[in-house]
matplotlib code that plots the C-alpha trace (Angstrom):
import matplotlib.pyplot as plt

x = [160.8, 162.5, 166.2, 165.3, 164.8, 167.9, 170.6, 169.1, 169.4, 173.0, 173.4, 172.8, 169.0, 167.4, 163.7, 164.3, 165.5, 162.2, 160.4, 162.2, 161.8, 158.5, 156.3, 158.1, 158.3, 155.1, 155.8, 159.7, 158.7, 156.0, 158.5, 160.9, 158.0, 157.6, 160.8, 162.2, 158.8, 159.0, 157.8, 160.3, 163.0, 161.7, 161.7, 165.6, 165.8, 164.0, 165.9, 168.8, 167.7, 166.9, 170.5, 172.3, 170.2, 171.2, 175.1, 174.9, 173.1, 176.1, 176.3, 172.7, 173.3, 169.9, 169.8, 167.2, 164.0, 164.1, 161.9, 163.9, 167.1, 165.4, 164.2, 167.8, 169.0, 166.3, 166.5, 170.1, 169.6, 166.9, 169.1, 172.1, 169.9, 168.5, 172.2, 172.9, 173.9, 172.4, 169.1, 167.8, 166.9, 164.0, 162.9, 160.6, 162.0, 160.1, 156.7, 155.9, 153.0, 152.8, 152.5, 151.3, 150.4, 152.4, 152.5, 152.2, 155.1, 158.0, 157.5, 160.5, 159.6, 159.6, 160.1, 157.3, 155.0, 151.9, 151.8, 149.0, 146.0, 146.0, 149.1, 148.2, 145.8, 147.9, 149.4, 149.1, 150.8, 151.4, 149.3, 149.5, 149.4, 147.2, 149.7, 150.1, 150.7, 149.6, 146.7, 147.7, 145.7, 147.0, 150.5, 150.8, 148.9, 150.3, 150.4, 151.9, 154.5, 155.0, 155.2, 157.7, 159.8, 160.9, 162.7, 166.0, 167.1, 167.4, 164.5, 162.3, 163.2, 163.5, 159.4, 158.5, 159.9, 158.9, 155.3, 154.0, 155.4, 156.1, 159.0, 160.5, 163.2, 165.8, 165.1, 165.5, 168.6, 169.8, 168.5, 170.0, 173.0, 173.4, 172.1, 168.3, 169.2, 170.0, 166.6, 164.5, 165.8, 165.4, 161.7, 161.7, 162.3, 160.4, 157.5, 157.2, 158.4, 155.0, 152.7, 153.3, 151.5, 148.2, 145.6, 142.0, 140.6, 137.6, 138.6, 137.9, 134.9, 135.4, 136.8, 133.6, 131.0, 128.4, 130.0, 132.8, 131.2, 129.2, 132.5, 134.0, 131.2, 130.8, 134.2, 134.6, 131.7, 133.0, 136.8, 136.0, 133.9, 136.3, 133.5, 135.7, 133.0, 131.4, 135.2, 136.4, 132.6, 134.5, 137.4, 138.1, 139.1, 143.1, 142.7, 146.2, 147.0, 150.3, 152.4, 155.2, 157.8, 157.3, 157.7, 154.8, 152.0, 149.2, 147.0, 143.0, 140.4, 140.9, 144.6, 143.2, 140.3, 143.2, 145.2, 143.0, 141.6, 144.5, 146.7, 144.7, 141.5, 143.1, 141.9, 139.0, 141.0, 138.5, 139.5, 138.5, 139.1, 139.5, 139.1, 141.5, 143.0, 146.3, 147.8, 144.4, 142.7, 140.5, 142.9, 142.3, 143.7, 143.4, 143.7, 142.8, 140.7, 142.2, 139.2, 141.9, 143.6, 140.2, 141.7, 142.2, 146.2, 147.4, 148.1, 149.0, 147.3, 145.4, 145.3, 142.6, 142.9, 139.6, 138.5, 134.7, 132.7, 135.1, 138.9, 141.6, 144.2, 144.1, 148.1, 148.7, 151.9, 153.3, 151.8, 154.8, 153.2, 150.0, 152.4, 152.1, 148.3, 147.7, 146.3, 146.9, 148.2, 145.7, 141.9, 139.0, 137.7, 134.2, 131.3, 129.6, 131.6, 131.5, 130.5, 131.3, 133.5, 132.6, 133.4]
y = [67.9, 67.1, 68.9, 66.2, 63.3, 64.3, 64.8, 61.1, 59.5, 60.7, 59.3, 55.6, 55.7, 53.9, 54.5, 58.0, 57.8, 55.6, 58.5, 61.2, 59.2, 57.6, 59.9, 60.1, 56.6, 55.9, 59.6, 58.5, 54.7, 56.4, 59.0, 56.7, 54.9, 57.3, 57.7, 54.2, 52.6, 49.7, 48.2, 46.5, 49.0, 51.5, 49.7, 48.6, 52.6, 53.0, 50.9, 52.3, 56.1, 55.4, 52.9, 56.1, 58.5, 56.4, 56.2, 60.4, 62.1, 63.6, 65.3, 67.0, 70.2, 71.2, 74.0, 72.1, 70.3, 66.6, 65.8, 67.8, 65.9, 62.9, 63.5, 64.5, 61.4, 59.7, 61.2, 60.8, 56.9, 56.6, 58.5, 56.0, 53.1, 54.2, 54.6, 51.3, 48.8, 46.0, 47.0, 47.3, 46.3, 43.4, 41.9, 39.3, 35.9, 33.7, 32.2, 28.3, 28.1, 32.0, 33.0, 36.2, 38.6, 40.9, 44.0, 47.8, 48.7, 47.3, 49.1, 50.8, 50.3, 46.9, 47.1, 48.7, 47.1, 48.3, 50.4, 48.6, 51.6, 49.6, 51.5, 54.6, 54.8, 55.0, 57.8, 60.2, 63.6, 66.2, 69.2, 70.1, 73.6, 75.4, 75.9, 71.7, 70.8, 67.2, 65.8, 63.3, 60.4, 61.3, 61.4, 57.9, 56.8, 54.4, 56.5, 59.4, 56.7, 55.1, 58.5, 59.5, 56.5, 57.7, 61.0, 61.4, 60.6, 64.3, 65.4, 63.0, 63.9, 67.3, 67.2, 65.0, 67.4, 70.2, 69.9, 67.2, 67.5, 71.0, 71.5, 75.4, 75.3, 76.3, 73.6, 71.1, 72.8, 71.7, 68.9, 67.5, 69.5, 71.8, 75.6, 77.0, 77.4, 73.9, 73.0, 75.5, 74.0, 70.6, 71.4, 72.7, 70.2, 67.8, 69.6, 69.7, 66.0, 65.6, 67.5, 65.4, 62.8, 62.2, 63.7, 64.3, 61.3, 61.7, 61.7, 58.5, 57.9, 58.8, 55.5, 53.4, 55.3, 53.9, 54.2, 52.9, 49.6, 48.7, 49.0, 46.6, 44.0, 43.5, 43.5, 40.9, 38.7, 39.0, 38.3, 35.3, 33.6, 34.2, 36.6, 38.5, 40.3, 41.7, 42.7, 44.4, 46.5, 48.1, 48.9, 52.5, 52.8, 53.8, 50.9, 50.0, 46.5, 46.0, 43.2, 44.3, 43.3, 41.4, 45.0, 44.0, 46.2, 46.4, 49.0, 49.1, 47.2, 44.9, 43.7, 43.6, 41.2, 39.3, 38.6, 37.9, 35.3, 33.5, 34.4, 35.3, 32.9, 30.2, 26.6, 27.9, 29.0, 31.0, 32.7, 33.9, 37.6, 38.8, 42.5, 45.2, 48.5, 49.8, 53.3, 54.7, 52.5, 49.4, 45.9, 42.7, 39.5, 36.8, 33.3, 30.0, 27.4, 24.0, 21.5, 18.6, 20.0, 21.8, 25.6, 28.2, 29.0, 32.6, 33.9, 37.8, 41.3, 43.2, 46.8, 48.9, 52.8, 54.1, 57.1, 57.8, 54.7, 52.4, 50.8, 53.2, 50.9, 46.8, 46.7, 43.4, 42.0, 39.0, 36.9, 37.7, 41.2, 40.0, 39.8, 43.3, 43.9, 40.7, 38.3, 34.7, 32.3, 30.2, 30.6, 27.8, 26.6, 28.6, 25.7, 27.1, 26.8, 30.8, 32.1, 35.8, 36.8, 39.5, 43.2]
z = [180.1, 176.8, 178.1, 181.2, 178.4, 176.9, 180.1, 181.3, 177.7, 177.3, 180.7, 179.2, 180.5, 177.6, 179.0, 178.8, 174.6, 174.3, 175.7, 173.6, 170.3, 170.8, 169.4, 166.3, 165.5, 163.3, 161.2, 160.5, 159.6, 157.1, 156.0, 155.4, 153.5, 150.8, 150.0, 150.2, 148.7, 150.6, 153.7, 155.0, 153.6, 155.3, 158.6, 158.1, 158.1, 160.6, 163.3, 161.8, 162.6, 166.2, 166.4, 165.2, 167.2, 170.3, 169.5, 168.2, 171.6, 172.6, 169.3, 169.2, 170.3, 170.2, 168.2, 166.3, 167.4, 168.5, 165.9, 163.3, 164.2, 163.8, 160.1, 159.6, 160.7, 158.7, 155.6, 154.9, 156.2, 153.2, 150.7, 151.5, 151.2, 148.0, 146.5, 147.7, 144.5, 146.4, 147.0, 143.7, 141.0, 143.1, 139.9, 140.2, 138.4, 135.9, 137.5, 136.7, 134.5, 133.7, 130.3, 130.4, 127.5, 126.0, 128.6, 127.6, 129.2, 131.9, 135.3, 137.1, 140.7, 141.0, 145.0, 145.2, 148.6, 149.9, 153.3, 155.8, 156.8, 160.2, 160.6, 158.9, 161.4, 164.1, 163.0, 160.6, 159.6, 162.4, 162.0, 158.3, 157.6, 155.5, 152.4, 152.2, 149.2, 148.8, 151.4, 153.4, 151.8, 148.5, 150.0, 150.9, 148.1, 145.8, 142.5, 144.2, 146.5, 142.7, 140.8, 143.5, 143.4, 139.7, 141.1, 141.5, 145.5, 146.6, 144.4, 145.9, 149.6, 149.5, 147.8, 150.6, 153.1, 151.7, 150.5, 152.4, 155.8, 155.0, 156.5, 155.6, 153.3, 155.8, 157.5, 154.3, 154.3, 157.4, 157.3, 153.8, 154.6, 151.2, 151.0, 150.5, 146.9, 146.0, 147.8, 145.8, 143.1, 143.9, 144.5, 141.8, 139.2, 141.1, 140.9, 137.3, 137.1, 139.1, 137.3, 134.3, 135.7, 134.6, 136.6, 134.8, 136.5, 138.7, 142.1, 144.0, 146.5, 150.1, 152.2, 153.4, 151.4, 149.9, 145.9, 147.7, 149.3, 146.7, 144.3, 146.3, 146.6, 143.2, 142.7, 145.3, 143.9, 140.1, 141.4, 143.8, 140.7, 137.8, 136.1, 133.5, 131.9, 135.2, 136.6, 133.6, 133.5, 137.0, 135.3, 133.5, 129.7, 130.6, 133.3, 134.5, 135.7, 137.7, 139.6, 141.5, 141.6, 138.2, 136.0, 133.5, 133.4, 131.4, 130.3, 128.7, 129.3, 126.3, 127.5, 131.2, 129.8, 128.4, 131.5, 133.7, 131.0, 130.1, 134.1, 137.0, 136.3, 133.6, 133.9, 135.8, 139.2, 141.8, 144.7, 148.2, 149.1, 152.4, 152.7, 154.1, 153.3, 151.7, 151.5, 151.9, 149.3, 149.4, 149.4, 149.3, 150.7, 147.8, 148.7, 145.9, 147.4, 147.2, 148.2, 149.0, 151.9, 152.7, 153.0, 150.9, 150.4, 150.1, 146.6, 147.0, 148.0, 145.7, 145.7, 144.1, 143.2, 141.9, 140.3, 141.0, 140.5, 138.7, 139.4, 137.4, 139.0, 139.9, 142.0, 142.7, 145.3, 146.1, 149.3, 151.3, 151.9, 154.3, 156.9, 157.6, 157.2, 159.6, 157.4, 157.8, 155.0, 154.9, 154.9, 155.9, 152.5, 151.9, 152.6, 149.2, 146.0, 144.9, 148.6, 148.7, 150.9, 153.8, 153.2]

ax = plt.figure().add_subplot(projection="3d")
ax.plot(x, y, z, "-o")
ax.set_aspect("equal")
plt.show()
């Protein structure tokens, strides 16, 4: 069936390539994901893989799988974008009326975007093996995506090939186009760049269980109201606050008290969440009520890691990013001042 596919598709049928590349599509824009850490990078990548893929049949000599080709093609489409001068650094630029504290640190993945779990569910990693190294929630989470981001290019794809769609490492080989060697020592490095991540945290709730809904209502209830006190109770000591792609982030509950005092709820702003998931994790659709116009106008997506029964990290992206999880800009204004939002 997939030598009939091929012989058709190389005979300008372009049904036939849809059929052949189809099932691949949702794993490549995801795989592309991880390595490129953005949304709509990763989907430039994408159309570029299959463009290629198109214009290169004649050159598959199938000695490989389809789907092995494809990652090939893929791969080296991230690695080039990554290299590219003009793609980064996406700094945010100065914000009227923001006058934030002084951050902990400057983050180095300003690019950074969420991935939509409406997506996510379509599809998610063929088959892993028995040996995988990273689950597949944790491997499209945002503090592995993030911790990820800060490899070097061919560090960072040869771990994603390698232990999270465990590809064997003559296969990276091929794929990347260098030797086994060079790949067992790219693994290598990455490996212990990884492990020097932090990692005693409690392990977070399973999605939709009951420590996990009742997290998010009373986050959503303190959040929608402006209730500092009761949102930073949620929060974890080491809580980390972040705002891609402005580079600030903030870490402690004392500095997180602070922002959200004098940023996220100054001159006594409220909000309206609309909930909804991100790279495994609950999200949030924030929106500012503006009693005038009667709505409530989008304001950016918030993203919530948690670590047993409180928030270890509170990401927070622009409203440009609601696009892709289906969330409209604008919002009815709630009929009750402080209404809750559903979850």
């Amino acid at each position: 069936m997939t030598g009939d596919l091929i012989t058709r598709a190389r005979n300008g049928d372009g049904e036939a390539f849809r059929e052949l590349t189809d099932p691949y599509r949702r794993e490549l824009h995801v795989h592309c994901y991880r390595i490129l850490g953005s949304m709509q990078d990763a989907e430039d990548a994408l159309q570029e893989t299959l463009v290629s893929a198109w214009q290169g049949l004649d050159g598959f000599r199938e000695r490989s799988s389809v789907r092995t080709w494809l990652y090939r093609i893929a791969t080296n489409r991230c690695l080039k974008a990554v290299r590219s001068a003009g793609r980064r650094p996406r700094t945010g630029g100065p914000v009227p009326g923001f006058d934030p504290p002084e951050p902990t640190r400057l983050g180095k993945a300003e690019w950074l975007e969420p991935y939509p779990d409406i997506l996510l569910a379509e599809r998610m990693d063929t088959a892993p093996g028995p040996g995988q190294r990273y689950e597949a929630k944790e491997s499209i989470s945002l503090a592995f995506v993030t911790a990820v981001q800060l490899l070097p290019p061919r560090q960072r794809a040869v771990l994603i090939l390698r232990d999270v769609l465990e590809f064997p490492t003559r296969e990276v080989a091929h794929i990347m186009d260098t030797t086994e060697q060079s790949v067992a020592g790219a693994l290598k490095r990455a490996r212990t760049t990884l492990r020097q991540r932090p990692s005693a945290a409690p392990e977070p709730p399973p999605a939709n269980s009951a420590t996990e809904r009742e997290l998010v209502i009373r986050f959503t209830r303190a959040f929608e109201v402006g209730d500092v006190d009761g949102l930073v109770a949620l929060l974890t000591d080491d809580v980390w606050l972040t705002m891609p792609p402005l580079p600030l982030e903030y870490q402690g509950r004392d500095l997180a008290a602070r922002f959200h005092t004098a940023v996220t709820f100054r001159r006594g702003r409220t909000y309206r969440l609309m909930a909804t998931r991100a790279n495994g994790q609950p999200a949030f659709g924030m929106y500012i009520p503006d009693p005038q116009a009667g709505v409530c106008h989008a304001n950016g997506l918030m993203v919530l890691t948690l670590a047993g029964s409180r928030i270890r990290v509170m990401t927070r992206f622009e409203k440009e990013v609601l696009r892709s999880f289906r969330l409209p800009l604008t919002l009815p204004h709630p009929a009750e001042a402080g209404r809750p939002a559903e979850v």
